[in-house]
C-alpha positions in Angstrom: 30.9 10.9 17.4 29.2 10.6 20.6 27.8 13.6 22.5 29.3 15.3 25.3 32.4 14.0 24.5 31.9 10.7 26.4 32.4 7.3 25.7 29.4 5.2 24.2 28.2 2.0 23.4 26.7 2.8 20.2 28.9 5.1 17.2 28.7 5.7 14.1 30.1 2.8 12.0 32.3 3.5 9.1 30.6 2.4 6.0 27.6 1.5 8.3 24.7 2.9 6.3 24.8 0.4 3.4 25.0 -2.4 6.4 21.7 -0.6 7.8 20.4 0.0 4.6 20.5 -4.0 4.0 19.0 -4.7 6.8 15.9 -2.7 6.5 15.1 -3.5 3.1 15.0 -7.3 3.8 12.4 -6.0 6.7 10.9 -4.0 4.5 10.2 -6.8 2.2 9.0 -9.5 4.5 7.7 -7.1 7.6 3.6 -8.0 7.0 0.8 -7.1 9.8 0.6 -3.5 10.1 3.0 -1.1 12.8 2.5 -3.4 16.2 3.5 -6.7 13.6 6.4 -4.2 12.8 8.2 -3.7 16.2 7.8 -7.5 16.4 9.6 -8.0 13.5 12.8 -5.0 14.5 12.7 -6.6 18.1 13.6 -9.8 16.5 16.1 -8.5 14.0 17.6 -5.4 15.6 17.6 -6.9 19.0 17.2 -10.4 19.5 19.5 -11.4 16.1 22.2 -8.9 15.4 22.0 -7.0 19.0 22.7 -3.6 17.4 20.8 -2.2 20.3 19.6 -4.0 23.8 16.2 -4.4 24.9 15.9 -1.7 27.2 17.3 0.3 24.8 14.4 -0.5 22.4 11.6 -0.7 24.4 12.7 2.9 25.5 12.3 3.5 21.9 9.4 2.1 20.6 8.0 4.7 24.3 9.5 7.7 23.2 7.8 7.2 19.6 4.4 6.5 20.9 4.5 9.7 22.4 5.8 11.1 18.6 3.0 12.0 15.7 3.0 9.9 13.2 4.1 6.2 11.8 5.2 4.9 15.3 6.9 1.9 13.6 9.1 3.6 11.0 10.1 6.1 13.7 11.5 3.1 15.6 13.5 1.8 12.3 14.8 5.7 12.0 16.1 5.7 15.5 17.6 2.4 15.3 19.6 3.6 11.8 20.7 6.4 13.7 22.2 5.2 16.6 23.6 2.2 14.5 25.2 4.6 11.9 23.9 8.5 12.2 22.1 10.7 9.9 22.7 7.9 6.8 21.8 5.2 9.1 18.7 6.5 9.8 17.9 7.5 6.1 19.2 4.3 5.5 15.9 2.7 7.8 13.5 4.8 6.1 14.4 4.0 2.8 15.3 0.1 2.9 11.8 0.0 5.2 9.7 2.3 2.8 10.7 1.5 -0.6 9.4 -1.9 -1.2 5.4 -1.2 -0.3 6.1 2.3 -1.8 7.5 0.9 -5.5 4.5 -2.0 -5.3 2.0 0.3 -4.4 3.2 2.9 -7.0 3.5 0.4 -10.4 -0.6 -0.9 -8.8 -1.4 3.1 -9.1 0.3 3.4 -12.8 -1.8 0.2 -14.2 -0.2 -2.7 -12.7 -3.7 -4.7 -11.9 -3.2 -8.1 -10.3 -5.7 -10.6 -9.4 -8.1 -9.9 -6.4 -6.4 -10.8 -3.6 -8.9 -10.9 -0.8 -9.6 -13.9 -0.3 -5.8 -15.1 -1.4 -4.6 -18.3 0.6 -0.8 -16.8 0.8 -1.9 -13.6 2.1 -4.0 -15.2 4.7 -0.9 -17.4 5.9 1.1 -13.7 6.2 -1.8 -12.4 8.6 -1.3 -15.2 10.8 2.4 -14.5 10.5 1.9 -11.3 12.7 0.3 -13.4 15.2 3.0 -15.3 15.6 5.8 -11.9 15.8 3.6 -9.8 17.9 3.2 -13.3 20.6 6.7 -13.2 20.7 7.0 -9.8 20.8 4.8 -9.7 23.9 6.1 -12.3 26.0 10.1 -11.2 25.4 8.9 -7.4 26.4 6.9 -9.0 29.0 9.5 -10.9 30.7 11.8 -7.8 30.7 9.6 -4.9 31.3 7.0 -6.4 34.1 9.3 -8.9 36.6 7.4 -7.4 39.3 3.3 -7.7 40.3 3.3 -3.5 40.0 4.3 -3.2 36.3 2.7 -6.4 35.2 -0.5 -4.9 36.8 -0.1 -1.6 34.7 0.2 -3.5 31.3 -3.1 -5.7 32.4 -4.6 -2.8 33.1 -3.3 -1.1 29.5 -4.6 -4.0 27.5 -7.9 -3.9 29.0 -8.6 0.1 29.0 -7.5 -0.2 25.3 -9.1 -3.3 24.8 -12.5 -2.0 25.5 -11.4 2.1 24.2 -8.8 1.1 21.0 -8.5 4.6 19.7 -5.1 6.9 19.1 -6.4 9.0 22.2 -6.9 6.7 24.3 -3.2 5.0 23.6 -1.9 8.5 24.6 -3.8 9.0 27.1 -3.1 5.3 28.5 0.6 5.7 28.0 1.1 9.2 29.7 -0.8 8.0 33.0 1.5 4.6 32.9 4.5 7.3 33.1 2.7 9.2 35.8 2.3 6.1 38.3 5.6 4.7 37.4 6.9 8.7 38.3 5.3 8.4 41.3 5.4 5.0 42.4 8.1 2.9 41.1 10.9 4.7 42.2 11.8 2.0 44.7 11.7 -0.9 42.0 15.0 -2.6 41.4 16.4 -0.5 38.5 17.5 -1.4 35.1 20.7 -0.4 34.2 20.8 1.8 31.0 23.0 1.2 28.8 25.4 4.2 27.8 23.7 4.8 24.4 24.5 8.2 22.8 22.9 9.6 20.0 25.5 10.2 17.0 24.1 13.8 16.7 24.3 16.8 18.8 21.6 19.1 20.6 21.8 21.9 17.6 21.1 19.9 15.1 18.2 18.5 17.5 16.6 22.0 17.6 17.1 22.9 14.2 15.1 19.9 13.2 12.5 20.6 15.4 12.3 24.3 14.4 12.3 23.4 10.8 9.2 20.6 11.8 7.2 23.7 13.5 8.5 26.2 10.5 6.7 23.9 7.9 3.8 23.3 9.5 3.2 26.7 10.6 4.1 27.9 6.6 3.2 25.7 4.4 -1.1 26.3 5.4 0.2 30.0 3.9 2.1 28.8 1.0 -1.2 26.5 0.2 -3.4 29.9 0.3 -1.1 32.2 -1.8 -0.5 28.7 -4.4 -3.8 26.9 -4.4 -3.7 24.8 -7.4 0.6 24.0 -7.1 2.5 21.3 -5.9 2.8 23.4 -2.6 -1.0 22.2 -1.7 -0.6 18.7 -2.3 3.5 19.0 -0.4 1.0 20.5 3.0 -2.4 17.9 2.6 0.8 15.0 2.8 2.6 17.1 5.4 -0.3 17.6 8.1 -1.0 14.1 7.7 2.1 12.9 8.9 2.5 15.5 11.6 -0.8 15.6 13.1 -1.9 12.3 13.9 -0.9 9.6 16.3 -1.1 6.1 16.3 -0.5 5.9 12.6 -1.5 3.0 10.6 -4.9 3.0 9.6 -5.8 6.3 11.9 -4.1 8.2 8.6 -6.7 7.0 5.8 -9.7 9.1 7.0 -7.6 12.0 7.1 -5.6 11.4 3.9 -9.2 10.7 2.4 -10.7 13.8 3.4 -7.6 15.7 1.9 -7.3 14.0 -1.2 -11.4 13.2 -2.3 -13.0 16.5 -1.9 -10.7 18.3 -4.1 -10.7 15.6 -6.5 -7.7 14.8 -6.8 -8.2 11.2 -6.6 -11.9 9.4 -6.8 -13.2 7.7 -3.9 -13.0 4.4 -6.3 -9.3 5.1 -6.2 -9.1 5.7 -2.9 -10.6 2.4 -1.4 -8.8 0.2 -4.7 -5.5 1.3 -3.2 -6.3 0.8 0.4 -6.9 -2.7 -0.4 -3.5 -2.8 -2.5 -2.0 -1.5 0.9 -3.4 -5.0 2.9 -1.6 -6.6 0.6 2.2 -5.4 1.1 4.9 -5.4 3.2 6.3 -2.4 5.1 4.8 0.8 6.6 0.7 1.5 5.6 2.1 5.3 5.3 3.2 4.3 1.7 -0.5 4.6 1.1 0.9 8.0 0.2 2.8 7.1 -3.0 0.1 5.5 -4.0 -1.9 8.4 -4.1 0.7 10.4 -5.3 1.2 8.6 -8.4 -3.0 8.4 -9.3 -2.6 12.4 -9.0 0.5 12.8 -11.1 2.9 9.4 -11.6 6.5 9.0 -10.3 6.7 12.4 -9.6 3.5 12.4 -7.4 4.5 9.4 -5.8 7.7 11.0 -4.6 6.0 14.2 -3.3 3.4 12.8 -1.4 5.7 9.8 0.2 8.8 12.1 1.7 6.0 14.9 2.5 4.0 12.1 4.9 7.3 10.8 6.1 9.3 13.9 7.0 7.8 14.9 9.7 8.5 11.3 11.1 12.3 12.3 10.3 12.3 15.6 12.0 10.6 14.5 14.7 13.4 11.7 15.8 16.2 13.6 14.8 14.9 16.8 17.1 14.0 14.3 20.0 17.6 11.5 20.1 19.5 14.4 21.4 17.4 14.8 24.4 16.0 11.5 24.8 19.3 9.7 25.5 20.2 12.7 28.2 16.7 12.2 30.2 16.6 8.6 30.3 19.4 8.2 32.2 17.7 10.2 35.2 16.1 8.9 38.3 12.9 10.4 37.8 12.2 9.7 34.1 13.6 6.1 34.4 10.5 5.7 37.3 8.2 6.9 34.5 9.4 5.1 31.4 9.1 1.7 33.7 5.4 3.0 34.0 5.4 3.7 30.3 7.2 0.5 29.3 4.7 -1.8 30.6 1.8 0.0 29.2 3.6 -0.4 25.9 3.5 -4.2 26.9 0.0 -3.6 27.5 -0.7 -1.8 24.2 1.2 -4.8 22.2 -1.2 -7.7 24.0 -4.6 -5.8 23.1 -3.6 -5.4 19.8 -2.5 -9.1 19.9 -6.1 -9.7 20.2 -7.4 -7.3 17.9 -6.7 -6.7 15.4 -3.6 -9.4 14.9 -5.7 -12.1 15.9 -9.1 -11.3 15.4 -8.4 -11.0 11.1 -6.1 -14.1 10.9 -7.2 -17.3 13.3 -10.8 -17.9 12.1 -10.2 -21.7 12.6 -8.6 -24.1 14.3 -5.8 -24.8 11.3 -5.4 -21.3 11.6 -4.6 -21.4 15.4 -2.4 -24.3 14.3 -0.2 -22.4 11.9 0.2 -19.5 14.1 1.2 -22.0 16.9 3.6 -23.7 14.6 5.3 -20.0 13.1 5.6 -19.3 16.9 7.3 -22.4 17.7 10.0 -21.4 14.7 10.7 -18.0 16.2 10.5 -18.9 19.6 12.0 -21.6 20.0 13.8 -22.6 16.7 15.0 -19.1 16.4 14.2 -19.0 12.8 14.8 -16.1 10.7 11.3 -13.8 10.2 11.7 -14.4 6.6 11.7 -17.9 7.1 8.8 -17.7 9.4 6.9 -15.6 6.5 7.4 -17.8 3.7 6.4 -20.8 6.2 2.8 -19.1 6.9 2.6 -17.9 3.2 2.7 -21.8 2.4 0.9 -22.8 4.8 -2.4 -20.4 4.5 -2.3 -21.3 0.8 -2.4 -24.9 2.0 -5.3 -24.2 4.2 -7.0 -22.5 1.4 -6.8 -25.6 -0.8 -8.0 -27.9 1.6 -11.3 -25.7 1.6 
């Protein structure tokens, strides 16, 4: 069901969903390195491999969701499972991406105690796994997004600002003046053509999930002052995290500690345990979340706190596909998302340096492997789970050799 009743490139698929929901899992289970290792991994997968979507297509994406609160990455996978198979598509994502860290995480907050895995060959080899996704990811966007000497200027510029200023605000703040040179001066620039992508869901529905978004965060503060000591306050602590703050990731934990230590609902010894649980799993870090959950009150807990951080992420896409696939195709926002595009390019290559590479090559083996795992995707084409397992093997081999 396309809107507007034209024809699209991208429908619903019959039976779809489970095909998604596939998919997503195996990313879920092998996607290491934090969100910017993340879009690496569903550029390769989504893109590259199966071609459910094209690149412009994704990179316009991966724009429209930096601009979005909350977990940039998982955002991505919800639009992809929409516009792959609709509303089940995208729950689809979520869940197949989500569940993995969120079960691991969960069993570590009921008792499940492994061995200290800081210093864990294996888990070493999947850092410099990421190095090897997010170098891909950056030269296939690069190639694509910045053919010319004014775009590839703007994403020099991007990794340099955020480089030296790596902070949620200044990624904002980077991106929305990308989109306000490229408005203004890359209107001339040979354009891309879009691809006629339509959003399986209408303009209502849209609206409605953005009234619900505003509705809950608006109420809930009042629900939390009427209910103190209910399931309501712990529903709104989760809630405002997810809604209220950009760049995702790590920029959550201070927040999520701040709602979740003072009350005493979890010890600050629980806190940090689990946060280094979280480095150690696949997936999205927002499934910190069910780990807190379940220290406050088990499976139940877990399951609160996770879709309360997540939802907004949920609403958030659903409200803004409807809209997003109308403006894109217009003269003036195409100028601007070429702007925003190669700041995202930009964005990727600083965090290329830090923090991909600066916490996994500390040696020249380590450069080695990364070179090696890049070869496999880049040149071998290798599966990313294939690519995993290799670095797994080969940071424990480094580890033995020291």
């Amino acid at each position: 069901m396309a809107m507007h009743g034209e024809a699209s490139v991208t429908e619903a698929h019959p039976g779809g969903a489970l095909e998604v929901l596939a998919v997503a899992t195996r990313l879920g289970l092998t996607s290491f390195g934090g969100p910017v290792a993340h879009l690496g991994y569903f550029r390769q997968e989504y893109v590259a491999r199966r071609r459910w979507i094209d690149e412009q297509t994704y990179v316009d994406l991966v724009a429209l969701c930096q601009f979005l609160p909350g977990p940039a990455s998982s955002q991505v996978g919800i639009a992809v499972g929409i516009l792959r198979a609709g509303l089940l598509g995208g729950l689809a994502a979520w869940i197949g991406f989500t569940l993995p860290s969120a079960l691991a995480l969960t069993l570590f907050a009921l008792g499940i105690r492994g061995t200290d895995l800081s210093s864990a060959g294996w888990l070493h080899g999947l850092k410099v796994a990421a190095v090897a996704v997010v170098a891909q990811a950056v030269w296939g966007m690069a190639r694509t997004l910045c053919p010319d000497r004014e775009r590839a200027t703007i994403a020099v510029l991007a990794a340099v600002i955020l480089t030296a200023w790596s902070t949620a605000g200044a990624q904002v703040l980077v991106i929305a003046v990308a989109g306000f040179i490229g408005w203004r001066l890359l209107r001339e620039s040979p354009s891309l053509a879009v691809p006629d992508v339509r959003a399986p869901i209408g303009r209502g529905l849209g609206i409605c999930a953005l009234s619900v978004f505003s509705a809950l965060l608006v109420c809930l503060p009042f629900g939390r002052y009427l209910a103190p000591h209910s399931w309501i306050a712990v529903f709104d602590s989760f809630y405002r995290a997810g809604a209220l703050v950009f760049g995702g990731g790590h920029v959550v934990l201070p927040l999520l500690q701040a709602e979740v230590v003072p009350p005493g609902w979890v010890s600050n010894e629980q806190f940090l345990a689990g946060y280094g649980a979280a480095q150690a799993v696949p997936g999205p870090l927002f499934t910190f979340a069910a780990y807190l959950g379940a220290v406050m009150n088990g499976w139940a807990g877990a399951a609160l706190a996770l879709i309360a951080i997540f939802l907004p992420a949920f609403l958030l896409v659903v409200g803004a596909l409807p809209f997003w696939d109308v403006l894109r195709t217009r003269v003036s926002f195409q100028a601007a998302l070429r702007g925003i595009n190669a700041a995202v390019v930009g964005l990727l290559l600083s965090a290329l340096y830090h923090p991909v590479w600066t916490s996994a090559i500390h040696s020249p083996a380590d450069f080695a492997l990364a070179l090696a795992a890049f070869g496999l995707l880049a040149l071998w084409h290798g599966p990313p789970w294939l690519v995993v397992a290799f670095a797994a093997a080969g940071g424990s081999a480094i580890a033995a050799l020291h």
